[in-house]
C-alpha positions in Angstrom: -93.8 90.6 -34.5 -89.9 91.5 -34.6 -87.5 89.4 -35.9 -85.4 89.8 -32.5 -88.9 88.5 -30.7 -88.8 85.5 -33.5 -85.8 84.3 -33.2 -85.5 84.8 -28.9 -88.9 82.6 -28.8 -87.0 79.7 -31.3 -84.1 80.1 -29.4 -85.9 79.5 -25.9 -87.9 76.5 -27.2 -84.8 74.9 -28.4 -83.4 75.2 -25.4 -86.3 73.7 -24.0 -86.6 71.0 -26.1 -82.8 70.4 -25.8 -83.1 69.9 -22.3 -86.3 67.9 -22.0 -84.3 65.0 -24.7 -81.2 65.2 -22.0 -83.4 64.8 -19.2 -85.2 62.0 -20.5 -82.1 60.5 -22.2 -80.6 60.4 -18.3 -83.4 59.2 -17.4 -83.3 56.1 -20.0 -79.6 55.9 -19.0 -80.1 55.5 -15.3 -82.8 52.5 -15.6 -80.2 50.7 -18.4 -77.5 51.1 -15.4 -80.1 50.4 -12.6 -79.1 53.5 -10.9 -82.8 54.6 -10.4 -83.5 54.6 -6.5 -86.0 51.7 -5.6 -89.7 52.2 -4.9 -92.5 50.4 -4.1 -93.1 48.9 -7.3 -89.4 48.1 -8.1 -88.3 46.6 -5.2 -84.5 45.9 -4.7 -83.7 41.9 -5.9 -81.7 40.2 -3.8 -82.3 41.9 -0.3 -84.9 39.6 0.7 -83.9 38.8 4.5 -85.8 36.5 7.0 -87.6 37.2 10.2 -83.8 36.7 11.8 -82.8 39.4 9.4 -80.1 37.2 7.3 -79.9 38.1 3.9 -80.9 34.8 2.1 -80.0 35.5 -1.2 -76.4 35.7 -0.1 -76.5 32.4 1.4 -76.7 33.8 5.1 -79.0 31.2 7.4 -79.6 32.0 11.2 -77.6 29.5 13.2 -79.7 28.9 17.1 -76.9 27.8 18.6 -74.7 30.8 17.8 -77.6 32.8 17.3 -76.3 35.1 14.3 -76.5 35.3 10.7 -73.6 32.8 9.1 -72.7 31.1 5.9 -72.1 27.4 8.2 -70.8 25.5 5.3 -67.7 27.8 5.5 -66.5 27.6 9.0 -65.0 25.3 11.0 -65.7 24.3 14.2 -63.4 26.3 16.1 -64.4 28.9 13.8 -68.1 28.8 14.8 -66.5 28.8 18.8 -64.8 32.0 18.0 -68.3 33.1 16.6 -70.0 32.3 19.4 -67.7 34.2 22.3 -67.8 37.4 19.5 -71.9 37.1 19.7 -71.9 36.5 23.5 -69.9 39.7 23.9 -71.9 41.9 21.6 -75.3 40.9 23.0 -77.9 42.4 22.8 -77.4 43.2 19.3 -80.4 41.9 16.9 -79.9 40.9 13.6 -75.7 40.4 13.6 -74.3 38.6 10.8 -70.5 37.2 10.8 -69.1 38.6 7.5 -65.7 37.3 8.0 -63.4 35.1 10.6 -59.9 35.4 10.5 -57.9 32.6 11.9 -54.5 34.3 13.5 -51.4 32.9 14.1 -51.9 31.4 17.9 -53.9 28.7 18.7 -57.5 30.2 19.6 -57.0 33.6 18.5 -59.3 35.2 15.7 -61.0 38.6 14.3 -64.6 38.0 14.1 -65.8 40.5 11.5 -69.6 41.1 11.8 -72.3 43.7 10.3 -75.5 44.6 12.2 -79.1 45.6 10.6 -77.8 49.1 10.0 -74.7 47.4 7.9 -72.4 49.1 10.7 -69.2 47.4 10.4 -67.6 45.5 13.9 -64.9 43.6 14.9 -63.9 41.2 17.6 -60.6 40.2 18.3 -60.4 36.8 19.9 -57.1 36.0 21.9 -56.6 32.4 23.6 -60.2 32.5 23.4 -61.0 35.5 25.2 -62.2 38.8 23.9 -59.6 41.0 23.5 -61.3 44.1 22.4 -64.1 45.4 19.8 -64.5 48.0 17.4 -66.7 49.7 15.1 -65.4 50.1 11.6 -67.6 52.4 9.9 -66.8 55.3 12.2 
């Protein structure tokens, strides 16, 4: 064999060897970070949801009288009223979950800030207790 022939074969298994040890040092590096995508076998912790679809880990519990996905312990009560006129107008959405209620400055007025099963973003703005209009965020 030629010496050019030699040293193109040691060059090309270096470079092959290089980039197997990058490949598998991203590799490493991604599963330290937990940037790997989730299978079957490494399922995503923390996104267990229930047969309402409320995220439990989060703290989210279906409410039947509202009948959405809430953290109840942190509204009041004319917080879960506003709730319940933001669900009546967006039915017959499944699996809504209140995110967020903003208490404005008039009495009964309020953004109701709500994320479906598709984590699409809405909002519904509550004045003197009426709907004043609704929105999706995410577009």
């Amino acid at each position: 064999m030629k010496v050019s022939t030699i040293v193109i074969l040691v060059v090309l298994t270096s470079v092959f060897l290089i980039n197997s040890v990058v490949e598998k040092s991203e590799e490493s590096f991604m599963k330290e970070e937990g940037e790997l995508p989730p299978n079957i076998n490494n399922p995503i912790i923390g996104a267990q949801r229930d047969t309402n679809g409320c995220l439990i880990p989060a703290g989210y519990s279906y409410n039947q009288n509202i009948e959405v996905c809430l953290r109840t312990w942190e509204l009041s009560q004319q917080q879960k009223k506003a709730a319940k006129i933001a669900i009546e107008h967006l039915t017959p959405y499944y699996s809504l979950t209140i995110t967020q209620i903003e208490q404005l400055i008039c009495s009964g007025c309020f953004n109701v800030y709500l994320t479906d099963e598709n984590f699409e973003d809405k909002l519904v703005s509550i004045i003197n207790w009426e709907v004043a209009f609704d929105s999706e965020l995410n577009k």
